[in-house]
Backbone as JSON, one array per atom type, in Angstrom:
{
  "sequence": "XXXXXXXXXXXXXXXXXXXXXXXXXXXXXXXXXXXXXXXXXXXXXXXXXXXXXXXXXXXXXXXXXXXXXXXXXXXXXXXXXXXXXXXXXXXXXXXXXXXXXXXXXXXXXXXXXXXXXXXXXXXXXXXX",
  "N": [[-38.17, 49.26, 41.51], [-37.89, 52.72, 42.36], [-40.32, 54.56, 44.55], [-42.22, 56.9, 43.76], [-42.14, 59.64, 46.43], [-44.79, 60.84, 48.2], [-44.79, 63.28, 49.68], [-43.77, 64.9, 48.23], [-43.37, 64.73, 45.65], [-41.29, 63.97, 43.76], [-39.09, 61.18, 42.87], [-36.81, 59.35, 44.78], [-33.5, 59.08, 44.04], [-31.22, 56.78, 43.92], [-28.46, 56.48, 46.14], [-24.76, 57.18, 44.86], [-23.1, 55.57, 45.75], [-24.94, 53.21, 46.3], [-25.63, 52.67, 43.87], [-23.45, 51.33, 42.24], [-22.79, 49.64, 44.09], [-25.33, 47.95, 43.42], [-25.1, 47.31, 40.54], [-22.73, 46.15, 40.66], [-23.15, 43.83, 42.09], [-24.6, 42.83, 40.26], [-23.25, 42.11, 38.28], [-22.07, 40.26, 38.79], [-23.15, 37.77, 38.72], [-24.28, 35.28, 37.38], [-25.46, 34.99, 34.62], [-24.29, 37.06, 33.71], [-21.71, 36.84, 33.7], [-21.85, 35.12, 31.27], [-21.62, 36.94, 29.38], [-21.23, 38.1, 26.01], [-18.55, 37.86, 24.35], [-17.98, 38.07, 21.61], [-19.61, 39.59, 20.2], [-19.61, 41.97, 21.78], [-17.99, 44.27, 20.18], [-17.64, 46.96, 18.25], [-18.13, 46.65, 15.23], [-18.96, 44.06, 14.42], [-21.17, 44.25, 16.51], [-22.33, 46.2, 15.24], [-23.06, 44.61, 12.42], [-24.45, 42.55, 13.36], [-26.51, 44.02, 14.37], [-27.81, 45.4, 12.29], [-28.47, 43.44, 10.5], [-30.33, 42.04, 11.67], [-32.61, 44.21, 11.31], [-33.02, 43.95, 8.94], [-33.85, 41.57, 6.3], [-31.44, 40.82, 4.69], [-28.24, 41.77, 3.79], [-26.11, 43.13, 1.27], [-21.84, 42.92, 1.33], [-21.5, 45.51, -0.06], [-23.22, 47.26, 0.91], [-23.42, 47.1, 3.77], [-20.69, 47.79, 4.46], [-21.05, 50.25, 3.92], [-22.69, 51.23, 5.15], [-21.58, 50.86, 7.4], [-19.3, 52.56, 7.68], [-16.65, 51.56, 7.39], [-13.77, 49.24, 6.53], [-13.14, 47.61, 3.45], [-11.31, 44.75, 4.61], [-11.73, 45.31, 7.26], [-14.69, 44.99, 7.8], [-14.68, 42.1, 6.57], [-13.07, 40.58, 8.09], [-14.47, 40.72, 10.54], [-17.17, 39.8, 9.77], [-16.44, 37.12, 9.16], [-15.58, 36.19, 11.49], [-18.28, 36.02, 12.81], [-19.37, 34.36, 11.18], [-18.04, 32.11, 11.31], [-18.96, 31.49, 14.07], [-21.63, 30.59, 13.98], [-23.26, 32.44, 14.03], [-23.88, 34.23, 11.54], [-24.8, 33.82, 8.02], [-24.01, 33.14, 4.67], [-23.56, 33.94, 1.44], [-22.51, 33.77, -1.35], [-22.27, 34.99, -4.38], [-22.39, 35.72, -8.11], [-22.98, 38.27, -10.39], [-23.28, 38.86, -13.17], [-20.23, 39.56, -13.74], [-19.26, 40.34, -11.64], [-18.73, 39.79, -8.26], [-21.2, 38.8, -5.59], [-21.17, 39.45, -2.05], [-23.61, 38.04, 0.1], [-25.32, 38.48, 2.95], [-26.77, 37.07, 5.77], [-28.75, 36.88, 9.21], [-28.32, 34.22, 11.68], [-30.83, 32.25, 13.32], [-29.29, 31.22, 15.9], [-27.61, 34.05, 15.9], [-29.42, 35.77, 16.17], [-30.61, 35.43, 18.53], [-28.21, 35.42, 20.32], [-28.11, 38.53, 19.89], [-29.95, 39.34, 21.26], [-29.79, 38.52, 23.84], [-27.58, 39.91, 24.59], [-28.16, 42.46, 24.25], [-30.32, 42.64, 26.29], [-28.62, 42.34, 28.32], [-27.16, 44.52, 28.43], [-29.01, 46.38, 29.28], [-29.98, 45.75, 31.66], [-28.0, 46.6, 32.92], [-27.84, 49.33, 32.33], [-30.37, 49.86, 33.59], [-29.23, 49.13, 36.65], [-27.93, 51.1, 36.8], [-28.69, 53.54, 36.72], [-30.28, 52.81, 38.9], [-32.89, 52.22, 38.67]],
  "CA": [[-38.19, 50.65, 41.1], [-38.25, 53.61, 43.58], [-41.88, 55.1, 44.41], [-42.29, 58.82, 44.16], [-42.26, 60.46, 47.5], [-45.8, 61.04, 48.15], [-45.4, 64.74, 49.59], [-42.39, 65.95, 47.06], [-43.88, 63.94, 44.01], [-40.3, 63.09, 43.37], [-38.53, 59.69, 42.74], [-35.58, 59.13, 45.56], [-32.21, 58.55, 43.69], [-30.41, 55.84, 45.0], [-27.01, 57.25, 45.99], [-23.89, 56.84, 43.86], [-22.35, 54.17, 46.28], [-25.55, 51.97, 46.25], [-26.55, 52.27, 42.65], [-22.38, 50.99, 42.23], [-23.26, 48.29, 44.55], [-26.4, 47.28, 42.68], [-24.26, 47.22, 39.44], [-21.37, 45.04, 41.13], [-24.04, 42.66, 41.71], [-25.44, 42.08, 38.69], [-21.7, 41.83, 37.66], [-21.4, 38.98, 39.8], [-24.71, 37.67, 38.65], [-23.48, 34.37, 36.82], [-25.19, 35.15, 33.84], [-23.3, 38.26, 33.02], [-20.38, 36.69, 33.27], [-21.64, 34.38, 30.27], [-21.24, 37.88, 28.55], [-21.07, 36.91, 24.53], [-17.95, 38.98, 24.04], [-17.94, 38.1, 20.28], [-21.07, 40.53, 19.94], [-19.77, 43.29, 21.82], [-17.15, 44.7, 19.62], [-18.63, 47.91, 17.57], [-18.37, 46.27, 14.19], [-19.9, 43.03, 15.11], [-22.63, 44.57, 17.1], [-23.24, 47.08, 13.91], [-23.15, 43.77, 11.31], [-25.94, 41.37, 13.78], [-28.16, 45.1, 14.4], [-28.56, 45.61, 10.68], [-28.98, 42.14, 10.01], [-31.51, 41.98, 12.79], [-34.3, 44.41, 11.34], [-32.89, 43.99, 7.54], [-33.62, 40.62, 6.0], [-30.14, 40.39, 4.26], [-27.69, 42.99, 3.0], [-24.92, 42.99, 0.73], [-21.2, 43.11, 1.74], [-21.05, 46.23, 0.32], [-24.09, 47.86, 1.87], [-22.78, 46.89, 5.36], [-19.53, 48.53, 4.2], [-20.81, 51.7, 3.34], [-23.6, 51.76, 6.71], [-20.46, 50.95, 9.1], [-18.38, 53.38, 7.45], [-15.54, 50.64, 7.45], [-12.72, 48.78, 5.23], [-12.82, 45.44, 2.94], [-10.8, 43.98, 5.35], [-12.0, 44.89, 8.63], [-15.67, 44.27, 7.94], [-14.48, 41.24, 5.8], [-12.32, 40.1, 9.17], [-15.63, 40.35, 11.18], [-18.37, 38.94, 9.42], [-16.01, 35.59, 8.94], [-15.82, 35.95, 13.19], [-19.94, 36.0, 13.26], [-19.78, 33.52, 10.57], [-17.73, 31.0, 12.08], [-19.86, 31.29, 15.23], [-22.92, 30.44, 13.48], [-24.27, 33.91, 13.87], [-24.14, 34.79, 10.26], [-24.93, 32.98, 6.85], [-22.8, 33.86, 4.08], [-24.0, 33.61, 0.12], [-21.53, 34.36, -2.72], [-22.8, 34.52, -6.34], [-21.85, 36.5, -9.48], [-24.11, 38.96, -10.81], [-22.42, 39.06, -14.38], [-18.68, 39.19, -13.67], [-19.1, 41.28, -10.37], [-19.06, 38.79, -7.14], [-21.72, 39.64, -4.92], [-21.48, 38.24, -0.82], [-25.03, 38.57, 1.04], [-25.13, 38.3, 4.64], [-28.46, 36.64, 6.94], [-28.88, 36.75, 10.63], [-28.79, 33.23, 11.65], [-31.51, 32.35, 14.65], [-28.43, 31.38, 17.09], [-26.81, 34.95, 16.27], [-30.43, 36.42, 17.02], [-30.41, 35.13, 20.3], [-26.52, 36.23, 21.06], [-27.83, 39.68, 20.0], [-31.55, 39.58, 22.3], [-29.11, 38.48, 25.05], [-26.09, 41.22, 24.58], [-28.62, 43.7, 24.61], [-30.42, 42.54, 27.16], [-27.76, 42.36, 29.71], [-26.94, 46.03, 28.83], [-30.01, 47.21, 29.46], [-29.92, 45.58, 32.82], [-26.33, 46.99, 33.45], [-28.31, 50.36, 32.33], [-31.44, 50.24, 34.53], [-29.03, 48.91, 37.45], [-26.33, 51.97, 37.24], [-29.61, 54.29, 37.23], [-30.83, 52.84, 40.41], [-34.54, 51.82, 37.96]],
  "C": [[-38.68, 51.49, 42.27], [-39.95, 54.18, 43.57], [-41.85, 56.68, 44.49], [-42.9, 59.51, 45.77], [-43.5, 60.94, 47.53], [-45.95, 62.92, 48.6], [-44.9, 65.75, 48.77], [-43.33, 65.58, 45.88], [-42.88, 63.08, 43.22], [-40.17, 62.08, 43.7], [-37.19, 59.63, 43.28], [-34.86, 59.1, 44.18], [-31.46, 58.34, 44.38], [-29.03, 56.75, 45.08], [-25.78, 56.45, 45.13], [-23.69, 55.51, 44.31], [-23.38, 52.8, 46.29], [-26.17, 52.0, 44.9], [-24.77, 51.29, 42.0], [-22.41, 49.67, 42.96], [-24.25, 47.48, 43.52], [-25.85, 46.48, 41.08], [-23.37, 46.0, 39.95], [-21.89, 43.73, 41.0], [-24.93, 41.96, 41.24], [-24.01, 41.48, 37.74], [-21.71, 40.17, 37.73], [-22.24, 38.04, 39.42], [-23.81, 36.17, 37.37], [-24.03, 34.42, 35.13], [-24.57, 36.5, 32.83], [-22.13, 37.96, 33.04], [-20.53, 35.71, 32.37], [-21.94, 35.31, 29.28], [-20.82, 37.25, 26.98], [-20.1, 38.21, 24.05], [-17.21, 39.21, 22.3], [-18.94, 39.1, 19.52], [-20.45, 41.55, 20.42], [-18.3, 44.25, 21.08], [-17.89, 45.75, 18.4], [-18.72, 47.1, 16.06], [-19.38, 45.03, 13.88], [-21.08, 43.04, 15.47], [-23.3, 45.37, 15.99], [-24.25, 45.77, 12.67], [-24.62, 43.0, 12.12], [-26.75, 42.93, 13.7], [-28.52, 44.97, 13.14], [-28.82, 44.14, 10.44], [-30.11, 41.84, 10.87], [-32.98, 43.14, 12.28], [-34.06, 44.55, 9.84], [-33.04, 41.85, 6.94], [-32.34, 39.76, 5.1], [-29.76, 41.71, 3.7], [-26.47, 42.68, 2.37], [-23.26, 43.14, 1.28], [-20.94, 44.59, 1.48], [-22.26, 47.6, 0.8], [-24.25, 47.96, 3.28], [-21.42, 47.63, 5.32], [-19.96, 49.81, 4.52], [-21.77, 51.83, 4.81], [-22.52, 51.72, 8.04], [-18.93, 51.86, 9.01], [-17.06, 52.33, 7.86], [-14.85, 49.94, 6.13], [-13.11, 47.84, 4.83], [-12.86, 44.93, 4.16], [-11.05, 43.68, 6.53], [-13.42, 44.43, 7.95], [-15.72, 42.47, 7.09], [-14.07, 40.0, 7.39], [-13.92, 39.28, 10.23], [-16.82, 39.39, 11.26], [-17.45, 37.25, 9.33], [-16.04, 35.37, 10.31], [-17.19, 35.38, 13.08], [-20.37, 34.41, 11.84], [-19.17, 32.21, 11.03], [-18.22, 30.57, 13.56], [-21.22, 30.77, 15.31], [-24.02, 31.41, 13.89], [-24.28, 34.49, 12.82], [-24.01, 33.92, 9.11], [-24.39, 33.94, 5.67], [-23.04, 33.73, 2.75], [-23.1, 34.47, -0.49], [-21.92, 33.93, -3.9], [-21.94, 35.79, -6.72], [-23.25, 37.62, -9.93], [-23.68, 39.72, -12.21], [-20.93, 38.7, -13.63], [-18.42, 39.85, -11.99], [-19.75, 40.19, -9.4], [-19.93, 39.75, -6.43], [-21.85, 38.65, -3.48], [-22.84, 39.11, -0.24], [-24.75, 37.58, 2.0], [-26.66, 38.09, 5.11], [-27.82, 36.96, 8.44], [-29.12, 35.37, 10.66], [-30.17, 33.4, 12.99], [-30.57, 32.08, 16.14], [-28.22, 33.03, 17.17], [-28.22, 36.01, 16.65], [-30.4, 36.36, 18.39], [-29.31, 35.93, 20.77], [-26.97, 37.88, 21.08], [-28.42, 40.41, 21.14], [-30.32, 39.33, 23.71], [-27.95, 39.47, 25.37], [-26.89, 42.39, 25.0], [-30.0, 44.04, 26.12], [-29.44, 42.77, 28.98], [-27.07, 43.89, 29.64], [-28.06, 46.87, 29.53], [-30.59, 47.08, 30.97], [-29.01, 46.45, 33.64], [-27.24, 49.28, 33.79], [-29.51, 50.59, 33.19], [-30.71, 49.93, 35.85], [-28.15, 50.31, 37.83], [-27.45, 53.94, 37.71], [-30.44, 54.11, 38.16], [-32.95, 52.49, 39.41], [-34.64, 50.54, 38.62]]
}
């Protein structure tokens, strides 16, 4: 991290071309290219966040928070569930099926690491 200029008070900013460098090579950086590109797709990344500070939610309480269809969030969660990033419970609750959704502890990890490596991508493109 830059040091504040002791007689300005300000904090240099790296220039465009070397905060673009800095970026490139974090690119290059071998674990960003084990990028978990099953996580970064907006629906996906919506379904692990809420499942990440919610201890389970219904299919259609993930519906109605991702403003999305049956089908696509239906499509998704079977992605994150066949990855063993999501646990999948179907009961009845009288005649009305009800699916509830967990966070597994693999798809925790996939998420701590997705958002990790943005936040790298983001302190590298601001020269931090």
């Amino acid at each position: 991290m830059a040091r504040p200029d002791p007689k300005t008070g300000s904090t240099p900013v790296p220039s465009r071309k070397r905060r673009l460098a800095t970026v490139a090579g974090y690119l290059a950086d071998s674990s960003a290219r084990e990028f978990d590109r099953l996580v970064y797709e907006r629906v996906r990344l919506g379904i692990l966040s809420a499942l990440a500070v919610n201890s389970s939610m219904s299919f259609s309480q993930l519906k109605d928070l991702l403003e999305t269809s049956d089908g696509n969030l239906s499509v998704h969660a079977r992605k994150l569930e066949d990855a063993g990033y999501l646990n999948c419970k179907k009961s009845f609750v009288g005649r009305t099926p009800k699916t509830e959704y967990r966070i597994t502890a693999k798809g925790r990890r996939s998420l701590e690491r997705y958002l990790e490596h943005m936040e790298a991508i983001i302190h590298a493109t601001r020269g931090e």
